[in-house]
Backbone as JSON, one array per atom type, in Angstrom:
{
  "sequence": "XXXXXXXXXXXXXXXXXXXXXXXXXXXXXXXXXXXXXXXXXXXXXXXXXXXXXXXXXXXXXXXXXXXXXXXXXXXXXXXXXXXXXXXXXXXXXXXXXXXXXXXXXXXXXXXXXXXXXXXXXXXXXXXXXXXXXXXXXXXXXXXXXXXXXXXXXXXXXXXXXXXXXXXXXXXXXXXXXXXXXXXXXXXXXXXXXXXXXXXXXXXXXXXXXXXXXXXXXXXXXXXXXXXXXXXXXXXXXXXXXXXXXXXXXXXXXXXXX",
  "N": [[-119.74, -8.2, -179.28], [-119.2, -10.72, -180.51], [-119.23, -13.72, -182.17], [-117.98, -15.01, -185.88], [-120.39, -17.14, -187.12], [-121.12, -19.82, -188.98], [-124.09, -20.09, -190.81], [-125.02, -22.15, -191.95], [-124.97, -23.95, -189.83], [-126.22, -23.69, -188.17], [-128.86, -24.86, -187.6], [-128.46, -27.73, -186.6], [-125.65, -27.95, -185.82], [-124.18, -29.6, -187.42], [-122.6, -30.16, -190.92], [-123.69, -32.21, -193.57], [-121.54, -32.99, -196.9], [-121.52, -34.04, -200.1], [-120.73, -36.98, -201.15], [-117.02, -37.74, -201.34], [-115.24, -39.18, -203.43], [-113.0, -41.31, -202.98], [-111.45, -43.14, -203.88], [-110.14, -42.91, -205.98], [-107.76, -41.49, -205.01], [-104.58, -42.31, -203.95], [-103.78, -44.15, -200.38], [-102.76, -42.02, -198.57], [-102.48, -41.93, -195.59], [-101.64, -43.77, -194.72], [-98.41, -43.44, -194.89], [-97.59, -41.84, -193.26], [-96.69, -40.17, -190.5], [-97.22, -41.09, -187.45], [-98.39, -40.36, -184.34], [-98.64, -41.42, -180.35], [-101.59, -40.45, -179.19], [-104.24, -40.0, -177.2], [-107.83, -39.94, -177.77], [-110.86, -39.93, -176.95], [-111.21, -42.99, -177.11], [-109.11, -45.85, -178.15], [-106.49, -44.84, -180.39], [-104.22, -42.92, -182.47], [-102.68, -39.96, -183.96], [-101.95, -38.57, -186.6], [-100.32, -35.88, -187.39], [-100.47, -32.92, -189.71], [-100.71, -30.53, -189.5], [-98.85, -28.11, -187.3], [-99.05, -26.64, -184.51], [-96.42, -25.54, -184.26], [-95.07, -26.55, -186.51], [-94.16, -29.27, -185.62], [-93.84, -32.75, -185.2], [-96.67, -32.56, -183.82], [-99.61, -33.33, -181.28], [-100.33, -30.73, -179.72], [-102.85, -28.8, -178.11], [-103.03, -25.32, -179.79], [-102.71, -23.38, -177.63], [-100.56, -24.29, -175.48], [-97.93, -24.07, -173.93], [-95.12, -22.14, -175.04], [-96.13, -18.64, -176.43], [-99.13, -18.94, -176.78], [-101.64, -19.46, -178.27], [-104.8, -19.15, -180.82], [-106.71, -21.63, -182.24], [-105.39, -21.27, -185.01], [-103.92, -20.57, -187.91], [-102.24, -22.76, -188.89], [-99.02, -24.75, -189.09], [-97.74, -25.58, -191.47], [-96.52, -29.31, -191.52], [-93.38, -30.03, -193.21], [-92.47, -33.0, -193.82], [-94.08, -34.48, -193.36], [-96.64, -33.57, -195.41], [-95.09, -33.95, -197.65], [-95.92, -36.45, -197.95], [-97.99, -36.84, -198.11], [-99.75, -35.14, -200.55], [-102.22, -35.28, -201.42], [-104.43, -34.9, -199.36], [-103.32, -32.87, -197.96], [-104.05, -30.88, -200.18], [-106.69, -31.31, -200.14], [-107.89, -30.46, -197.32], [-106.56, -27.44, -197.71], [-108.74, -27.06, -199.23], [-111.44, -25.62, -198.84], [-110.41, -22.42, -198.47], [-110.09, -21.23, -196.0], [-108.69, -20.34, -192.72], [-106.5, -22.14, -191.72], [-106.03, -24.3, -188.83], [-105.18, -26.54, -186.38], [-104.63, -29.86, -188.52], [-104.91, -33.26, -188.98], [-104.78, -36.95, -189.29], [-106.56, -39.05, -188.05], [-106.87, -42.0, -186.31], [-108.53, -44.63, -185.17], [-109.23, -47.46, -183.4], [-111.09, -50.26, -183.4], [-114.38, -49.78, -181.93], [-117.07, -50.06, -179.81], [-120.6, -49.45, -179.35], [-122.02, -48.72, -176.84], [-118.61, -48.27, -175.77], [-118.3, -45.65, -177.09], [-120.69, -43.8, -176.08], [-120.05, -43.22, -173.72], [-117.16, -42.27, -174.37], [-118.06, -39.42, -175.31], [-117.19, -36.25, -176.59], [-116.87, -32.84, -176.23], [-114.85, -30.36, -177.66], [-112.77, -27.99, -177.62], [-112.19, -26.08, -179.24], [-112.04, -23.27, -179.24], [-110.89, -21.04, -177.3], [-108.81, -18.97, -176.53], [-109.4, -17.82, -178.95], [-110.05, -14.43, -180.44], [-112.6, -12.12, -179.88], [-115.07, -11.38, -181.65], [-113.72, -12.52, -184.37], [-113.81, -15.73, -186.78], [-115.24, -18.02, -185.39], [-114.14, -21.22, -185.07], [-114.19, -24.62, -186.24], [-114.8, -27.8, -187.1], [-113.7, -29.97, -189.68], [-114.27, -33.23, -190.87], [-113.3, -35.93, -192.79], [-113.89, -38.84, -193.95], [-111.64, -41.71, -194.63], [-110.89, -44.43, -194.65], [-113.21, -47.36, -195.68], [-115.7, -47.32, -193.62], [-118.1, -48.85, -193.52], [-119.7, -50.09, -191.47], [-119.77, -48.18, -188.94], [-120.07, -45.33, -187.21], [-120.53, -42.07, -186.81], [-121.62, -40.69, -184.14], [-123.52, -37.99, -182.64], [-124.67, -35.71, -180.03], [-126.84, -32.85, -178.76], [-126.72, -33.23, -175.58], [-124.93, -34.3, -173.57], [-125.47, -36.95, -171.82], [-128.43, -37.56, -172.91], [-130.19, -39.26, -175.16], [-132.31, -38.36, -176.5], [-132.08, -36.27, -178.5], [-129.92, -37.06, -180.97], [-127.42, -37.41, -183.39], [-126.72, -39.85, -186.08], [-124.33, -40.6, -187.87], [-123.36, -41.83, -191.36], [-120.53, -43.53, -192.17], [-119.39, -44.48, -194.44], [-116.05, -44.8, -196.81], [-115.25, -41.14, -197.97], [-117.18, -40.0, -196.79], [-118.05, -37.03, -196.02], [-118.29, -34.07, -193.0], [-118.83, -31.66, -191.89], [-118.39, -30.15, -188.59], [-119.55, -28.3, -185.77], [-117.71, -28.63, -183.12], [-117.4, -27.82, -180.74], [-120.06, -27.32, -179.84], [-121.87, -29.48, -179.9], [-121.57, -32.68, -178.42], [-119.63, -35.47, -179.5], [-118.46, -38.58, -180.97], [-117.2, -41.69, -182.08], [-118.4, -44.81, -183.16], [-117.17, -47.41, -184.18], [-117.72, -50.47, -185.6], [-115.55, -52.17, -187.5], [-113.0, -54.37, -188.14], [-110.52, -53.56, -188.42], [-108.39, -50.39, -188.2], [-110.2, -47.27, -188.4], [-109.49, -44.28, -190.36], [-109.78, -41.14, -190.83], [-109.78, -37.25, -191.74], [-109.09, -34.8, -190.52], [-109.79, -31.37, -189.44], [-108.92, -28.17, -188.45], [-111.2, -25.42, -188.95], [-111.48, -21.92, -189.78], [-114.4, -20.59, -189.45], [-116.32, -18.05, -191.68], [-116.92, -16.38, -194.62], [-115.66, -17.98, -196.38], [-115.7, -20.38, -195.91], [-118.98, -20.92, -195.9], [-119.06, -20.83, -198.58], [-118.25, -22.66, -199.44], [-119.12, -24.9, -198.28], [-121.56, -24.83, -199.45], [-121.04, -25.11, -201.95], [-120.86, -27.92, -201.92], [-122.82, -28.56, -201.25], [-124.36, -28.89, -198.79], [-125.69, -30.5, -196.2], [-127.74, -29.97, -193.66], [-129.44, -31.97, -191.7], [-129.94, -35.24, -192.47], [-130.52, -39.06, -193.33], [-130.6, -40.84, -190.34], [-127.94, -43.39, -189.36], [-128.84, -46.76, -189.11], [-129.95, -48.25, -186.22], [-129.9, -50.61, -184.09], [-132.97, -50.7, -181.53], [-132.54, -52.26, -179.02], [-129.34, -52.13, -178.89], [-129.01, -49.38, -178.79], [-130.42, -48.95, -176.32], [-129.4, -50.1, -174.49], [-126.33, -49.43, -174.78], [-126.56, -46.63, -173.59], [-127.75, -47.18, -171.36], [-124.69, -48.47, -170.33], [-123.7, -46.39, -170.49], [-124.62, -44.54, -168.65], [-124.19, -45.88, -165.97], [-121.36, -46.06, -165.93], [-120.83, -43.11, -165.7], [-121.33, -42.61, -163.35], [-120.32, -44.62, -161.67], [-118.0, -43.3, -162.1], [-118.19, -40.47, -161.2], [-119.03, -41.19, -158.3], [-116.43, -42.35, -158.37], [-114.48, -40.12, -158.45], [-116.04, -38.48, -156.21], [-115.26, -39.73, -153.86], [-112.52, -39.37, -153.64], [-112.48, -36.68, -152.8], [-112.86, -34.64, -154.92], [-113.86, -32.96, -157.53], [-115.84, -33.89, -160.18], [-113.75, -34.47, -163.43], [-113.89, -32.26, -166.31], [-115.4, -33.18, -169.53], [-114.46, -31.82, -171.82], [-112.59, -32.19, -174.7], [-109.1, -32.22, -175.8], [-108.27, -32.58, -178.02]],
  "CA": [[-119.69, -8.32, -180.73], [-119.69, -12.19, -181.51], [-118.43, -14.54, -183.39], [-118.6, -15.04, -186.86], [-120.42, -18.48, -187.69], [-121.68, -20.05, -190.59], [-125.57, -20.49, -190.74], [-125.43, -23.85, -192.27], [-124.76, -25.4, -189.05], [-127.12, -22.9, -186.71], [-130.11, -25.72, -186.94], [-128.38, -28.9, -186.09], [-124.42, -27.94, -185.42], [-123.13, -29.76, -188.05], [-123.43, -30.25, -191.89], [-122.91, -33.36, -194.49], [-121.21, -33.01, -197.91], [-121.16, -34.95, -200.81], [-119.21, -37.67, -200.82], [-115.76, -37.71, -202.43], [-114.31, -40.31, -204.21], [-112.03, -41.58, -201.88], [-111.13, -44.61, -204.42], [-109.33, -42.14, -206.7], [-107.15, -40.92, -203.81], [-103.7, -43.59, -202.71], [-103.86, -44.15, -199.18], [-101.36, -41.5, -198.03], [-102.37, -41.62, -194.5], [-100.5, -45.42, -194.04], [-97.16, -43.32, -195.15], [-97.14, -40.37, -192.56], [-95.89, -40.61, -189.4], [-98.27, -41.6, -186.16], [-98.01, -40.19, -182.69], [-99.85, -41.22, -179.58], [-102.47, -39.2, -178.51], [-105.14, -40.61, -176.72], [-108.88, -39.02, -177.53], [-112.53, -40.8, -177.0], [-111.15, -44.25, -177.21], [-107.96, -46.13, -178.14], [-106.19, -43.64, -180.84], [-103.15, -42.25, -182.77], [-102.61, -39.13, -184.82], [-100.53, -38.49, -187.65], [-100.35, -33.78, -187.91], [-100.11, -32.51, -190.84], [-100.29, -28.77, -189.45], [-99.29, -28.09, -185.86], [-98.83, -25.34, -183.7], [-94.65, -24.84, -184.66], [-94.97, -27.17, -187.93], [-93.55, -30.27, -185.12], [-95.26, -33.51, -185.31], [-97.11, -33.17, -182.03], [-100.98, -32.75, -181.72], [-101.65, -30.37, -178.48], [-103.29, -27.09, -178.68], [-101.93, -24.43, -179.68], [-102.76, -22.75, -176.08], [-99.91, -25.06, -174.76], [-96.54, -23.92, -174.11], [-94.64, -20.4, -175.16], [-96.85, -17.68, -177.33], [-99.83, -19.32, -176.86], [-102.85, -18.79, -179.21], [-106.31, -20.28, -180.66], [-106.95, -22.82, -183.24], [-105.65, -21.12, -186.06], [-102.68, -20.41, -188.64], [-101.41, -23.77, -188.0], [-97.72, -24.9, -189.7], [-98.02, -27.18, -192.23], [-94.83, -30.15, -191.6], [-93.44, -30.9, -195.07], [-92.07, -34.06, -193.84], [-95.98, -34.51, -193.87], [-97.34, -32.92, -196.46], [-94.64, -34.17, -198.54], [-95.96, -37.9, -198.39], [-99.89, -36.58, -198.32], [-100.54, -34.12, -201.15], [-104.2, -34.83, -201.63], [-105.17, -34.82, -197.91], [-103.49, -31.3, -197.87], [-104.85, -30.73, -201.01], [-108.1, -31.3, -199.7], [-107.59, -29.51, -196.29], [-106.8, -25.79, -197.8], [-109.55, -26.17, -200.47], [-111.98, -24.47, -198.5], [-109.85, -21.32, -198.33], [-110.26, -20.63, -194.66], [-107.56, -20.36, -191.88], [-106.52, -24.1, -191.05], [-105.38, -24.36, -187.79], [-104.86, -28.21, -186.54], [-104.92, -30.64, -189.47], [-104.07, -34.42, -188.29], [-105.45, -38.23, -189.35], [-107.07, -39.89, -186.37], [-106.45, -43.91, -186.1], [-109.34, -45.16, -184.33], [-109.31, -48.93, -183.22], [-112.6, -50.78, -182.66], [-114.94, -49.06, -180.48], [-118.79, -50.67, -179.79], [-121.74, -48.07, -179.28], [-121.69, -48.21, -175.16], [-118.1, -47.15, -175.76], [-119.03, -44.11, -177.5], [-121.17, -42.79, -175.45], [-118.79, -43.02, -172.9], [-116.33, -41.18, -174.77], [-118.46, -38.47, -175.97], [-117.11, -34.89, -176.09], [-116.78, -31.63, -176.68], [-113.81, -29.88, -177.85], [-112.48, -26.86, -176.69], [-111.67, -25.4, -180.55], [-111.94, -21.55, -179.14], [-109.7, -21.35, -176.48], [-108.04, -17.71, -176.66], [-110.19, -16.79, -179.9], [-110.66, -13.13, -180.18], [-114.42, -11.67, -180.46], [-115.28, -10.5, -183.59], [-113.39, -13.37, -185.76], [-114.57, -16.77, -187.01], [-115.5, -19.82, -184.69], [-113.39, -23.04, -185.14], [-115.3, -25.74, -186.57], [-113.96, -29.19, -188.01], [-114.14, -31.24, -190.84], [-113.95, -34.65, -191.0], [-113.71, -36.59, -193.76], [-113.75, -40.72, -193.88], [-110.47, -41.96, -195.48], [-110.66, -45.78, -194.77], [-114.46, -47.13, -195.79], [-116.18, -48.05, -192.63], [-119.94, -48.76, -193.98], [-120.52, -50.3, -190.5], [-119.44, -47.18, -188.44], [-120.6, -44.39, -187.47], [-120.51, -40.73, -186.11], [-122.74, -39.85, -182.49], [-123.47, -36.21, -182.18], [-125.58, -35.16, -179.28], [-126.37, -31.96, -178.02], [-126.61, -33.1, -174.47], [-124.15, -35.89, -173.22], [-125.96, -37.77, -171.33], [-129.56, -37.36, -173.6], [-130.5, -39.28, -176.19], [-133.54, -37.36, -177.46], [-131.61, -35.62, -180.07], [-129.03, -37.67, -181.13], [-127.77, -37.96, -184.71], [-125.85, -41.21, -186.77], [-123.94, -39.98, -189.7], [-122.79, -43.44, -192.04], [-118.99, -43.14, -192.98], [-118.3, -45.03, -195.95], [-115.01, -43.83, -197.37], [-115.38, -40.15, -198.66], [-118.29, -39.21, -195.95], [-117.48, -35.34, -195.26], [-119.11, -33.19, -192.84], [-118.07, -30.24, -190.8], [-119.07, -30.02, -187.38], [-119.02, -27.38, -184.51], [-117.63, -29.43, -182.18], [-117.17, -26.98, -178.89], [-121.5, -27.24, -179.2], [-121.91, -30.53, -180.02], [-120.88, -33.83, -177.81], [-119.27, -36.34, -180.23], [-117.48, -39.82, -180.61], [-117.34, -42.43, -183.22], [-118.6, -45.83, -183.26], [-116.54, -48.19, -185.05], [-117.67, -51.6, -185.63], [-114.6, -52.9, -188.11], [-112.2, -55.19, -187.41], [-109.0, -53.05, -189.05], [-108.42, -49.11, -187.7], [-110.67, -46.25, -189.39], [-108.78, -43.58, -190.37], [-110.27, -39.92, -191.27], [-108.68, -36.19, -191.6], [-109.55, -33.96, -189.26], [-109.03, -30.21, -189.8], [-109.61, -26.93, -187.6], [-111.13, -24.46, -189.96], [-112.41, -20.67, -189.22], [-115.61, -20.4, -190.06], [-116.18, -17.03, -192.47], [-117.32, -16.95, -196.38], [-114.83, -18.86, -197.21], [-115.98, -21.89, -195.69], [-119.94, -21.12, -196.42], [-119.09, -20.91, -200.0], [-117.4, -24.45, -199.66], [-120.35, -25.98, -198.2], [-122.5, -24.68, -200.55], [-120.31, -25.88, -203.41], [-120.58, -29.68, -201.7], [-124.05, -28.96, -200.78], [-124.15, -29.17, -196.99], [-127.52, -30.56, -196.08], [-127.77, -30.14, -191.85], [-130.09, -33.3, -191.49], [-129.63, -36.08, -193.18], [-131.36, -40.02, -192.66], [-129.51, -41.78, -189.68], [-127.89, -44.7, -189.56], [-130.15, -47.0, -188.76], [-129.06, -49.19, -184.65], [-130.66, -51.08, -183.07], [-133.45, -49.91, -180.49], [-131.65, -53.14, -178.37], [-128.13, -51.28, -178.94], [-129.05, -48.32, -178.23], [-130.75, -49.11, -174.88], [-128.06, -51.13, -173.58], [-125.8, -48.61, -174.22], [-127.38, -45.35, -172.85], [-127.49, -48.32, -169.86], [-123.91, -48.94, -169.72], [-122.91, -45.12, -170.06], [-125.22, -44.26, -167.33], [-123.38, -47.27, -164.77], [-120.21, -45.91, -166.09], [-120.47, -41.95, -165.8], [-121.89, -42.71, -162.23], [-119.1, -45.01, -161.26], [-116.54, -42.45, -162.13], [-118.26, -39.52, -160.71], [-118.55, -41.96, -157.0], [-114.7, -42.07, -157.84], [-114.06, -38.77, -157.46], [-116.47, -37.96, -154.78], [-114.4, -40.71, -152.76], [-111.13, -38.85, -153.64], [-113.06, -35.33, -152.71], [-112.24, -33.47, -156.41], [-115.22, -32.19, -158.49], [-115.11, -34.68, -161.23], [-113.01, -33.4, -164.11], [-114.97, -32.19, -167.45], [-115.45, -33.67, -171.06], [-113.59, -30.81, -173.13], [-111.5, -32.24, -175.01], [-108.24, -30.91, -176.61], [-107.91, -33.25, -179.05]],
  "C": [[-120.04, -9.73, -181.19], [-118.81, -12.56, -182.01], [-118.88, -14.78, -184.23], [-118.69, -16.65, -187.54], [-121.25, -18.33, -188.75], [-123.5, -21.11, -190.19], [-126.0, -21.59, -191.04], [-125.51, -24.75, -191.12], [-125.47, -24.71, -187.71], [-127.8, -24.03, -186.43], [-129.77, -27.18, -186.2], [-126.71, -28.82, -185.11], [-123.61, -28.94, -186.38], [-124.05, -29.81, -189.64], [-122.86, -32.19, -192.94], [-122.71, -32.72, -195.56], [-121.39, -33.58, -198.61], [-120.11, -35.54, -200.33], [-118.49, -37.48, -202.2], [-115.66, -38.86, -202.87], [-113.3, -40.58, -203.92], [-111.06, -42.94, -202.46], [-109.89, -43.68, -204.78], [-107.89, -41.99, -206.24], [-105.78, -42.59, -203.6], [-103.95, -43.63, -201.28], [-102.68, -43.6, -198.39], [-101.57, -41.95, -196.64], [-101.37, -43.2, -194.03], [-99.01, -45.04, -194.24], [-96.72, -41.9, -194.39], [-96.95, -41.08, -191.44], [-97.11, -40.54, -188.25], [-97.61, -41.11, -185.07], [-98.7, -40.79, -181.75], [-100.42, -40.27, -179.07], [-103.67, -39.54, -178.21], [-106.71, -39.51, -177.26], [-110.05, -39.97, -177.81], [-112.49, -41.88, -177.65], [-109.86, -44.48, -177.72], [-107.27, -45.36, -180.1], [-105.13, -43.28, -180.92], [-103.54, -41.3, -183.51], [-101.64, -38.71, -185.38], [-100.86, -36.9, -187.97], [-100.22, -34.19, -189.13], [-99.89, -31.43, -191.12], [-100.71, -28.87, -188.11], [-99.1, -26.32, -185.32], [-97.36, -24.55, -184.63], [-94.83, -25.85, -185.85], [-94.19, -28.38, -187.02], [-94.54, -31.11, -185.23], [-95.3, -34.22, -184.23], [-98.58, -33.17, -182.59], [-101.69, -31.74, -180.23], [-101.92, -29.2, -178.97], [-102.55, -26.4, -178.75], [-101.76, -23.05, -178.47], [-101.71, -23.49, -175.42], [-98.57, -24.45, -175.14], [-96.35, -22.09, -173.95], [-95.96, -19.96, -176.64], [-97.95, -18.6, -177.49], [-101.04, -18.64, -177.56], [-103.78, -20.04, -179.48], [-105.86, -21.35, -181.68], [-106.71, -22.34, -184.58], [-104.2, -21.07, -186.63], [-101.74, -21.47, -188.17], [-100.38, -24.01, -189.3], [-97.81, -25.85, -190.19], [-96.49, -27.95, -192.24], [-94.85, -30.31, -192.81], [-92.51, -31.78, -194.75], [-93.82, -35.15, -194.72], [-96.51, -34.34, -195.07], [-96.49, -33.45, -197.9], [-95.3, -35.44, -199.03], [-98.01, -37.22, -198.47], [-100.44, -35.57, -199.25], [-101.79, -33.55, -201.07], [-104.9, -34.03, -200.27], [-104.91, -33.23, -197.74], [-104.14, -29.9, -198.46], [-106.2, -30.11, -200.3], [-108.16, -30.35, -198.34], [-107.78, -27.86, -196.39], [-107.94, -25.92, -198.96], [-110.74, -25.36, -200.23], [-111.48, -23.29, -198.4], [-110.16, -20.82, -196.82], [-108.87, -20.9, -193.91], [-107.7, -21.75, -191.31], [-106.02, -23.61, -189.52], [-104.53, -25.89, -187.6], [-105.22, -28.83, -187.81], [-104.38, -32.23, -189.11], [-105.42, -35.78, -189.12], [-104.96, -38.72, -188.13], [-106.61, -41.56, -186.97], [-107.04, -44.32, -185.12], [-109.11, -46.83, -184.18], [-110.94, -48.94, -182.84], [-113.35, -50.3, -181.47], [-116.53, -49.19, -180.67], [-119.04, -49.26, -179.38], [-122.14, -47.33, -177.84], [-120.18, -47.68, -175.09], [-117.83, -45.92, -176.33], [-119.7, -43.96, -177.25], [-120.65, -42.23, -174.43], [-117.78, -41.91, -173.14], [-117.07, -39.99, -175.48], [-117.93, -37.46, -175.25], [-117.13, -33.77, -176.53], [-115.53, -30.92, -177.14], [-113.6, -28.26, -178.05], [-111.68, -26.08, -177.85], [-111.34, -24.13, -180.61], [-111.36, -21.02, -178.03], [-109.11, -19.8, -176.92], [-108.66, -16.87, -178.4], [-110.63, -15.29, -179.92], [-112.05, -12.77, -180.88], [-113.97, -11.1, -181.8], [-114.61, -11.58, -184.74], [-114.09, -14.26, -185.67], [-114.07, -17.41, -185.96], [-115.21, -20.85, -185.32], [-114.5, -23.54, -185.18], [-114.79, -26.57, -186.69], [-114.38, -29.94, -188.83], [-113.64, -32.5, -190.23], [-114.16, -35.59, -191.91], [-112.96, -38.36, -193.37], [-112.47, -40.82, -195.22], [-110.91, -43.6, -195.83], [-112.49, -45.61, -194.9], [-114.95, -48.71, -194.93], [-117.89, -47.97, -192.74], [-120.81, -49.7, -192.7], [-120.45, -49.51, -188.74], [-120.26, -46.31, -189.04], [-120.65, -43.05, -186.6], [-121.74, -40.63, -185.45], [-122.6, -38.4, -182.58], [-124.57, -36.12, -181.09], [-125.58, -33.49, -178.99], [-126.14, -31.79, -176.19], [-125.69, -34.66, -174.34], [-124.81, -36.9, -172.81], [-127.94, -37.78, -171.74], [-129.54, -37.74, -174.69], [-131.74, -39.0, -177.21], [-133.23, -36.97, -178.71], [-130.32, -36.27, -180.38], [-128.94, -38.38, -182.5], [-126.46, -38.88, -184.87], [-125.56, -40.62, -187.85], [-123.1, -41.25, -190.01], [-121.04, -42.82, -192.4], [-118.27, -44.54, -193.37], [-116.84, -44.1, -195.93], [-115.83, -42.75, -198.37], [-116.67, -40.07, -198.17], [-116.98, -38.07, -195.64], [-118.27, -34.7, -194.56], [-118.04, -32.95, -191.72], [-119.56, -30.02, -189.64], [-118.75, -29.0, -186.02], [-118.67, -27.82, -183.3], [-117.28, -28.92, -180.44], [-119.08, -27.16, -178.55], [-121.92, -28.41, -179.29], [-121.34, -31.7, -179.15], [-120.91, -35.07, -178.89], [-118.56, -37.39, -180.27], [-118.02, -40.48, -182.35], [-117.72, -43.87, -182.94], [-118.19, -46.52, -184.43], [-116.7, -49.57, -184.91], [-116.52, -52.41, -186.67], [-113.92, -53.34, -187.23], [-110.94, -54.95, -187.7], [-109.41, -51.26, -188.49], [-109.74, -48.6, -188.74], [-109.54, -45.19, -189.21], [-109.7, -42.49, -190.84], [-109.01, -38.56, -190.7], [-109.67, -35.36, -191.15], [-109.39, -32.36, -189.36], [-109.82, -29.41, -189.16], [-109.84, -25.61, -188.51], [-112.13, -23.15, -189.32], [-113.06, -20.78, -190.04], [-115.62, -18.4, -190.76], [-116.99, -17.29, -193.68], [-117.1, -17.73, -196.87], [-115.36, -20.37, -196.99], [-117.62, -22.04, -195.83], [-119.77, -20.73, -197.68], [-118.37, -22.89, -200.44], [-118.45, -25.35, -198.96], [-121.27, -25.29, -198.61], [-122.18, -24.91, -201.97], [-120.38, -27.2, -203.28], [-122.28, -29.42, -201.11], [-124.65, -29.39, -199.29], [-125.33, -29.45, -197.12], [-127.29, -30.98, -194.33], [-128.71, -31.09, -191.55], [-129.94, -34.21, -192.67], [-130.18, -37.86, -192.48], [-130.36, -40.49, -191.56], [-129.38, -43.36, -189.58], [-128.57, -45.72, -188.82], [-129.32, -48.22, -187.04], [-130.42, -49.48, -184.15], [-131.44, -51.09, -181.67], [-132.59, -51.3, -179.51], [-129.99, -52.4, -177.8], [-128.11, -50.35, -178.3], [-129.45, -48.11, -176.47], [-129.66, -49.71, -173.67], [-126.65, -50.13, -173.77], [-125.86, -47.72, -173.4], [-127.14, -46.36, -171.6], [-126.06, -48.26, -169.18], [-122.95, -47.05, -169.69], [-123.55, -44.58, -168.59], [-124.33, -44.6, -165.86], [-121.94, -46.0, -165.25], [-119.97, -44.34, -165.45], [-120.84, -42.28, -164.21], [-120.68, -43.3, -161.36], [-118.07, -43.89, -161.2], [-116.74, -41.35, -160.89], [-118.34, -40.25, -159.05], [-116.79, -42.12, -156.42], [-114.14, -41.06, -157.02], [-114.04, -37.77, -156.57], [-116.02, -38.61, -153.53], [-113.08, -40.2, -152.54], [-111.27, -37.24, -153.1], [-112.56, -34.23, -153.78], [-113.71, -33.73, -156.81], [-114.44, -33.01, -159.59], [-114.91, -33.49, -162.21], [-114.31, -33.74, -165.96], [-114.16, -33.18, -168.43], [-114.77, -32.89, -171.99], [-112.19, -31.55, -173.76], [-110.32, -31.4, -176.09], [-107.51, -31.6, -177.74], [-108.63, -33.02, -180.7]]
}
């Protein structure tokens, strides 16, 4: 049978939005609560809808009654101090699942490629419903950052730069996609993160913000870029020597973050 995705994001795997107006907005995310949770570089997350409504962030495949990425529990310890963000979260009308602000620290362009991954959003999904996707919208405005998408990890042929000012939005299929963030600031970025089934509901919401699946990229330096791709190369090579020294099949990129 299939799964039911949304055509906006067949040609590239993800889409951009308009931007929001992110001025408008207080800065709830500095008044919710932070966990650690390590994912594609140094990294906290503050839920806002978990598995049991606790403020953890693992899948909701973990533990008792395990299931996919969906009908996630909104905390109202949370939600109490973040209106908008939740606000913003259900206004696509689709099934949330995870909802959390990331807390990236500084991370150059060799380490994101490094950390590029995939995420493992469908996990006990039953055929026939919608495919987990994610938004991501820019909270803090990082105009010298920027979102990596590949479709191959280690290939930069196709490889797109999306800019995130505050109030960049785009939704991305991130189980087909290999992704990370490059953050050149010198204070965290922060963005909200949300696991949404794909359905009507959510191609009527990027066609109300105008999804456009290409868009110009940010512009790096052929220097940058070479010297990274360089130092991920050295690096993924090193590791995988690790674990052919320890005799384990190195371990994958899926992440469950």
């Amino acid at each position: 049978m299939g799964y039911i995705k949304s055509a906006a994001l067949e040609e590239t795997g993800y889409v951009v939005l308009d931007r929001y107006n992110q001025e408008l907005d207080p800065k709830e995310w500095l008044d919710i609560e932070f966990v650690d949770w390590k994912s594609s570089g140094e990294t906290r997350f503050a839920p806002l809808a978990s598995k049991e409504g606790e403020i953890e962030c693992n899948g909701f495949w973990h533990g008792q009654n395990p299931r996919t990425d969906k009908d996630g529990v909104w905390i109202p310890s949370q939600v109490e101090k973040a209106p908008n963000l939740t606000r913003r979260a259900l206004e696509p009308g689709s099934n949330v699942g995870r909802c959390r602000v990331i807390e990236l620290q500084p991370t150059d362009y060799a380490d994101c490629l490094y950390n590029l991954h995939q995420d493992d959003n469908n996990r006990l999904n039953p055929d026939g419903t919608g495919w987990v996707v994610r938004g991501f919208f820019n909270l803090s405005d990082d105009k010298d950052s920027y979102f990596v998408l590949r479709e191959n990890r280690t290939d930069p042929s196709i490889e797109h730069h999306i800019a995130l000012p505050a109030g960049a939005q785009l939704i991305v299929d991130t189980q087909r996609l290999w992704h990370a963030t490059t953050h050149n600031g010198e204070t965290p970025r922060y963005c909200l993160i949300t696991s949404w089934e794909s359905g009507p509901e959510l191609d009527a919401y990027i066609a109300k913000y105008n999804g456009k699946s290409r868009v110009p990229n940010y512009e790096v330096s052929q220097d940058i870029l070479d010297a990274g791709q360089a130092e991920q190369t050295r690096r993924l090579a090193e590791r995988a020597a690790y674990y052919a020294a320890k005799g384990k099949a190195e371990v994958t990129a899926m992440s469950e973050a």
